[in-house]
C-alpha positions as CSV (number, residue, x, y, z in Angstrom):
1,X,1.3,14.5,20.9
2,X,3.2,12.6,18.6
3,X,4.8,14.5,16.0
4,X,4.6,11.9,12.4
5,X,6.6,11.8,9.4
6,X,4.8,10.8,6.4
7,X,7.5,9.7,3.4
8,X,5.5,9.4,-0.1
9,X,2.5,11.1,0.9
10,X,1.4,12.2,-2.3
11,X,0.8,8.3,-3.4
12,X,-2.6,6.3,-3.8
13,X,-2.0,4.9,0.3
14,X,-0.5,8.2,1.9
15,X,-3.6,10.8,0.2
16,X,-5.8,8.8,2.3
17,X,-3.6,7.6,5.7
18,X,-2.4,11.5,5.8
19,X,-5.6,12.8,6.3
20,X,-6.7,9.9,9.0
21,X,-3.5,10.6,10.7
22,X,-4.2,14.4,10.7
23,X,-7.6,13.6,11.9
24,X,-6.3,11.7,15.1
25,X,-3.0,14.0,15.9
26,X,-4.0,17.3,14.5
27,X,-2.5,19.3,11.4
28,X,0.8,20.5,13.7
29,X,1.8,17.4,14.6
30,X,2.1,15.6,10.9
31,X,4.5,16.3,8.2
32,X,3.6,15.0,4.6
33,X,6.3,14.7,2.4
34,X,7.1,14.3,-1.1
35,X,9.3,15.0,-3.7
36,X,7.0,16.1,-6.2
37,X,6.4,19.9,-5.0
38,X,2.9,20.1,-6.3
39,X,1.6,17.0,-5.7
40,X,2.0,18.3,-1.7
41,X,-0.7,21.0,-2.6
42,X,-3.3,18.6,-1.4
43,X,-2.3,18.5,1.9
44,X,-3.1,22.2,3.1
45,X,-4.8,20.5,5.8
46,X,-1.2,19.9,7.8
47,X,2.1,20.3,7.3
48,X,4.3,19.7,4.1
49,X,7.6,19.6,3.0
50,X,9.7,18.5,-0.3
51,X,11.7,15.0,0.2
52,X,14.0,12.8,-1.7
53,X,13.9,10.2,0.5
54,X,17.5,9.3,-1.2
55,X,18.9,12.2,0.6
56,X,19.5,10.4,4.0
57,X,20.8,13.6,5.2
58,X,18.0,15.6,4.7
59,X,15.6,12.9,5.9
60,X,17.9,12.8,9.2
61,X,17.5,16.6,9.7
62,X,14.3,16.8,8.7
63,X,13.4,13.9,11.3
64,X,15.9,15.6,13.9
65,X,14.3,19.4,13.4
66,X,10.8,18.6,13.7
67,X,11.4,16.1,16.4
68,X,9.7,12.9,14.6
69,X,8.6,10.2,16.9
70,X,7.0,8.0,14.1
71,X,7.6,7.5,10.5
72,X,5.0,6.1,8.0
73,X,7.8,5.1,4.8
74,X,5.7,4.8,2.2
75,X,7.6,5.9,-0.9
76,X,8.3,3.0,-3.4
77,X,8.7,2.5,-6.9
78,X,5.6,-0.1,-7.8
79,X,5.1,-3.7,-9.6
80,X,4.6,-2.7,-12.5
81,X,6.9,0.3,-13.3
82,X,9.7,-1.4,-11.4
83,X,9.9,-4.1,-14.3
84,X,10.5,-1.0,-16.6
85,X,13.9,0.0,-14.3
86,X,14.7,-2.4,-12.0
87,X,18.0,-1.3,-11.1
88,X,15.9,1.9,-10.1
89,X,13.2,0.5,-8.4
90,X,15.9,-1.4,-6.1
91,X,17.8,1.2,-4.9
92,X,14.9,3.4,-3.8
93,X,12.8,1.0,-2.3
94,X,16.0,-0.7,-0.2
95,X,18.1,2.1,0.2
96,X,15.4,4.3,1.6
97,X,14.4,2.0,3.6
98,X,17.3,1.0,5.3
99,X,18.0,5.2,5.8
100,X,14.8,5.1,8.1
101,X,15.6,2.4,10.0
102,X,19.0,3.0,10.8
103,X,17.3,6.8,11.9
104,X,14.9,5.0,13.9
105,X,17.6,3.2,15.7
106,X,19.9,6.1,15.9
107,X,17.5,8.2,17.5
108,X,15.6,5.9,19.3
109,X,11.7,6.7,17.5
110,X,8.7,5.0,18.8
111,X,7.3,3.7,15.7
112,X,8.1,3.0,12.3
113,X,5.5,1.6,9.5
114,X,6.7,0.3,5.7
115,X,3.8,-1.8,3.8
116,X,4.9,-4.7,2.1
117,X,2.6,-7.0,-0.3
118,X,1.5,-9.6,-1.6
119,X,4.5,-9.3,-4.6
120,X,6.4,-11.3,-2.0
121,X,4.7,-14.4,-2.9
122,X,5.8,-16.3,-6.3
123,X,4.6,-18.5,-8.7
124,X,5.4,-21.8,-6.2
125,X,3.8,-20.1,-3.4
126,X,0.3,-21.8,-2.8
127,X,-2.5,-19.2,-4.6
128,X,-5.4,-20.1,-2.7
129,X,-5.7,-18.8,1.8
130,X,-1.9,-18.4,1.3
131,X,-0.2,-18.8,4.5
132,X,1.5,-16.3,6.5
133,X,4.3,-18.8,6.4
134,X,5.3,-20.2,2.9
135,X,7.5,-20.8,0.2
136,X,8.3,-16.8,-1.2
137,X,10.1,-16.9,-4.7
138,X,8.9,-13.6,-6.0
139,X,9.6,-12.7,-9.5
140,X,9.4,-9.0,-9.5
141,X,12.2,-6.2,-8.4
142,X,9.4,-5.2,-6.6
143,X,8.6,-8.1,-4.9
144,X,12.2,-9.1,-4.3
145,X,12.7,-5.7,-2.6
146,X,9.3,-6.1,-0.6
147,X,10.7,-9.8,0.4
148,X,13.9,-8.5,1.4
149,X,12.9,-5.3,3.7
150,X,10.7,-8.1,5.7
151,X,13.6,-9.5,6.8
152,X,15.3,-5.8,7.3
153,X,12.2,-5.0,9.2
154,X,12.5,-8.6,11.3
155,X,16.3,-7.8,11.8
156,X,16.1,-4.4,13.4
157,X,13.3,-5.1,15.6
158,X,15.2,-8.2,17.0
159,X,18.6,-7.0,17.1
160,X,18.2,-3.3,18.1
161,X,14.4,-3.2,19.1
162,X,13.1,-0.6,16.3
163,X,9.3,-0.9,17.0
164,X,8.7,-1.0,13.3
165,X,5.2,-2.8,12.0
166,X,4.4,-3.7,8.2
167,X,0.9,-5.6,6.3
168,X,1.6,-7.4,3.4
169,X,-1.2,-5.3,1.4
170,X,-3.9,-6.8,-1.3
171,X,-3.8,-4.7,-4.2
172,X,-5.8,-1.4,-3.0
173,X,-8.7,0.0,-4.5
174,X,-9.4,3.9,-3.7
175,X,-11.3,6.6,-5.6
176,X,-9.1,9.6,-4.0
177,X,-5.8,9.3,-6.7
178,X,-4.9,8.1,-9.8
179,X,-3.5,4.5,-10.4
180,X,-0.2,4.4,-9.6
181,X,2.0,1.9,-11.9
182,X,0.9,-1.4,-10.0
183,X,-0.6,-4.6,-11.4
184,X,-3.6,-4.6,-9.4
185,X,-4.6,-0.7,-10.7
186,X,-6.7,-1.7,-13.0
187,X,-9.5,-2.1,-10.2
188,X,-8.6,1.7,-10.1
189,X,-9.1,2.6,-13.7
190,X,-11.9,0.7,-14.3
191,X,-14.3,2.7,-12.3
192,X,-12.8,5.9,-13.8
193,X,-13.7,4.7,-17.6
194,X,-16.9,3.9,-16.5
195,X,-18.1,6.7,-15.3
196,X,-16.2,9.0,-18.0
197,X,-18.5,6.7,-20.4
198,X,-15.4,4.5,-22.3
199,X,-14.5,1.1,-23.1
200,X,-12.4,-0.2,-20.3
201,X,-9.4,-2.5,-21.6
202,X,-8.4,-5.0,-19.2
203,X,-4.4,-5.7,-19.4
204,X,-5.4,-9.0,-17.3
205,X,-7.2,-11.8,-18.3
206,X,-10.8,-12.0,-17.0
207,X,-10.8,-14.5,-15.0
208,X,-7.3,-13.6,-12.8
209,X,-8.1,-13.4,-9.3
210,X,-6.2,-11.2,-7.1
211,X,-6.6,-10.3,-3.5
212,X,-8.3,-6.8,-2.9
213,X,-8.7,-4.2,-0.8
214,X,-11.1,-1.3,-0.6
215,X,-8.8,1.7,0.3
216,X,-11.0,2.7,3.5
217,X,-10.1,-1.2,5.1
218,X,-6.3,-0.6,4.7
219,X,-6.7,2.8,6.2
220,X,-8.2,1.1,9.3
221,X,-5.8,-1.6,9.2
222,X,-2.8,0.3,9.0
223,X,-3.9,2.5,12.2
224,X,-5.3,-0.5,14.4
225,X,-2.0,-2.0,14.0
226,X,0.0,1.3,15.1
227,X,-2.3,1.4,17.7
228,X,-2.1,-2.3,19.1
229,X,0.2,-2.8,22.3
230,X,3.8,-3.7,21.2
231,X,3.5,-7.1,22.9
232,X,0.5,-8.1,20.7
233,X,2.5,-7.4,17.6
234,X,3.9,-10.8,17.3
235,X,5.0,-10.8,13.6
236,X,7.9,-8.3,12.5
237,X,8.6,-9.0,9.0
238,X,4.6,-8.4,7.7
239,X,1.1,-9.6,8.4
240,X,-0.6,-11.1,5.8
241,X,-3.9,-9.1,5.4
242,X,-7.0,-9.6,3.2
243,X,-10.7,-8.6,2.6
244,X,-11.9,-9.4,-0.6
245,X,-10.9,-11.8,-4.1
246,X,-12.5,-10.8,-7.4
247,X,-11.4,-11.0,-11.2
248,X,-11.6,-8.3,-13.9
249,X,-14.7,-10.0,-15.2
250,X,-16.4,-9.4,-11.9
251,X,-15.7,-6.0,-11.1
252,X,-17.0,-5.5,-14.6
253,X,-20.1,-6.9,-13.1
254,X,-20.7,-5.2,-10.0
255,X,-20.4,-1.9,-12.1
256,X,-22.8,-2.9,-14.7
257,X,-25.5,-3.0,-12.5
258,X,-25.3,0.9,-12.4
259,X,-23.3,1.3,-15.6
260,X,-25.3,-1.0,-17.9
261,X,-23.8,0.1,-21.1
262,X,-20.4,0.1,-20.2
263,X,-18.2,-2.3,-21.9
264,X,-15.1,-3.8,-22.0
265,X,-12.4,-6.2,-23.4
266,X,-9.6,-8.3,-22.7
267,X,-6.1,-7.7,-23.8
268,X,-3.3,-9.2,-21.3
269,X,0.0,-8.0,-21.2
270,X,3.4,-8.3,-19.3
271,X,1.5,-7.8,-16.2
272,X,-0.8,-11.2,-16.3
273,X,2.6,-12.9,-16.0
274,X,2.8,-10.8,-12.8
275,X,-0.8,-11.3,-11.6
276,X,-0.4,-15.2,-12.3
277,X,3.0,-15.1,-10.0
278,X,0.7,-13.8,-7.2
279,X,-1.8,-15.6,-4.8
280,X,-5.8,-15.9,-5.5
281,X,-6.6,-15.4,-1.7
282,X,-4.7,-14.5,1.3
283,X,-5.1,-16.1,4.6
284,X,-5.0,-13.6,7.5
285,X,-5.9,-15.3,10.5
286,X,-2.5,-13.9,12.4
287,X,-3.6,-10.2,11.8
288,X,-7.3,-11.5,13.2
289,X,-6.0,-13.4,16.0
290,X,-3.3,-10.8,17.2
291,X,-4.3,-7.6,17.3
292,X,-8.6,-8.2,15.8
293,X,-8.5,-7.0,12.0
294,X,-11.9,-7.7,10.4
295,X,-12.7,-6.2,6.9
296,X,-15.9,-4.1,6.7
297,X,-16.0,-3.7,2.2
298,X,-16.6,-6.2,0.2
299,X,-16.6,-6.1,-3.6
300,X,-20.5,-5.2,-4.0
301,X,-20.3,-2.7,-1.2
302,X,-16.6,-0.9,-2.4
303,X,-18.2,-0.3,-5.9
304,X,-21.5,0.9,-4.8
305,X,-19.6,3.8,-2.1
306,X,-17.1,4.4,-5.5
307,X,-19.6,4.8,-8.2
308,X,-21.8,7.9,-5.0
309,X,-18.2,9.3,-4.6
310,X,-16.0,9.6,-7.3
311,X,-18.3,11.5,-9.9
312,X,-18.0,14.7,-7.8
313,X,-14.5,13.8,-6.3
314,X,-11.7,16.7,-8.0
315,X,-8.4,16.0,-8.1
């Protein structure tokens, strides 16, 4: 069995990819990490330790003690909260990720897996079925650093033949963890006010469309490309990837039809200059024709399985 590394498990994507990984490789064989210590109390389903992923010399012995054949490095200071400490947000997300794959190419691992997103594309990129290949001026630290590990990621595989794999992901919707300090969490907290019975205030406008995903589709995702044969990975910097394209105003919607008092208003903020920067729709035909994504949620069917759920979910 494959013994898996998860970096910044404790955030919105690794909660829910931990526990599919667990699933498929068993409890001994996958190591969530954190460097919160309590936030790894969750995972008491496999095993845990305390990481700063900044500390490339405990990352290397952690990865050399356990004897790690994959790495999921998912740790990453988000859109939003980067703006507030860029400096920050650059080091971690850069740094850390060039610590893993120069580890993956010292020693030689099977598979590594970094997400970028759709913070890559900028204001000139084309905003409606952007391409996989287009103009990418992003405007955020957060994109810029997302942009700039593509390359990283395109670089090692070709130069030293890391196997390493990345989706440029929608902004993802899940009902298992908070939001997290991106632009697109608001499709988060919006179900959480409703169903706690409060007005929702949208910080985007109501009619910015965003590309989504419900948080079970980028679960799948992420594992059917892991699993795909290395030859049919053709892209190494990041597959586009997409399901679903709603606004604030329509989400609102979909919810009302269960919710039918709940209200809500509009109040934009520093983060609709983000959202604008950002595409309206993502074309992923590459992801399709490669290696045979196909969404299953769309925007009817995420809130409906959100609004059974998340009442009785505990945190």
């Amino acid at each position: 069995m494959e013994r898996i590394l998860i970096i910044g498990a404790a955030g919105q994507l690794g909660s829910e990819l931990t526990w599919a990984l667990t699933e498929l490789y068993g409890g001994d064989n996958v190591i969530a990490t954190d460097i919160n210590p309590q936030a790894l109390t969750k995972f008491d389903y496999c095993q845990s330790r305390v990481l700063d992923v900044m500390d490339k010399d405990a990352l290397r012995n952690l990865v050399i003690d356990q004897n790690i054949k994959q790495i999921y490095h998912l740790a990453a200071v988000l859109s939003a909260t980067g703006e507030q400490n860029p400096l920050f947000a650059w080091n971690l997300n850069m740094d850390s990720l060039i610590f893993v794959l120069e580890l993956a190419k010292e020693l030689k691992l099977d598979k590594i897996y970094w997400p970028s997103s759709i913070a890559v594309f900028g204001p000139n990129t084309p905003k409606i079925n952007t391409p996989q290949y287009c103009v990418k001026e992003p405007n955020t630290v957060y994109g810029i650093s997302k942009q700039a590990g593509e390359r990283w990621c395109e670089y090692y595989f070709q130069k030293f033949g890391v196997d390493v794999r990345s989706l440029r992901y929608p902004g993802l919707i899940g009902y298992k963890s908070l939001p997290g300090g991106g632009t697109t969490d608001y499709a988060v907290d919006i179900y959480h006010k409703a169903i706690a019975g409060e007005h929702f205030v949208s910080f985007l406008k109501e009619d910015s469309y965003l590309p989504m995903m419900y948080m079970p589709d980028a679960i799948k995702a992420t594992l059917d490309l892991m699993h795909a044969p290395k030859e049919q990975v053709l892209i190494r910097s990041s597959y586009n990837l997409a399901a679903m394209s709603f606004s604030p105003k329509e989400i609102f919607e979909s919810i009302r039809l269960q919710y039918p008092e709940f209200s809500i208003s509009f109040e934009p903020d520093f983060r609709q200059v983000i959202a604008d920067s950002w595409p309206d729709s993502v074309d992923d035909t590459r992801a399709r024709e490669d290696w045979g994504w196909k969404p299953q949620y769309g925007l009817q069917e995420m809130t409906d399985d959100i609004l059974k759920h998340l009442p009785t979910f505990t945190f």
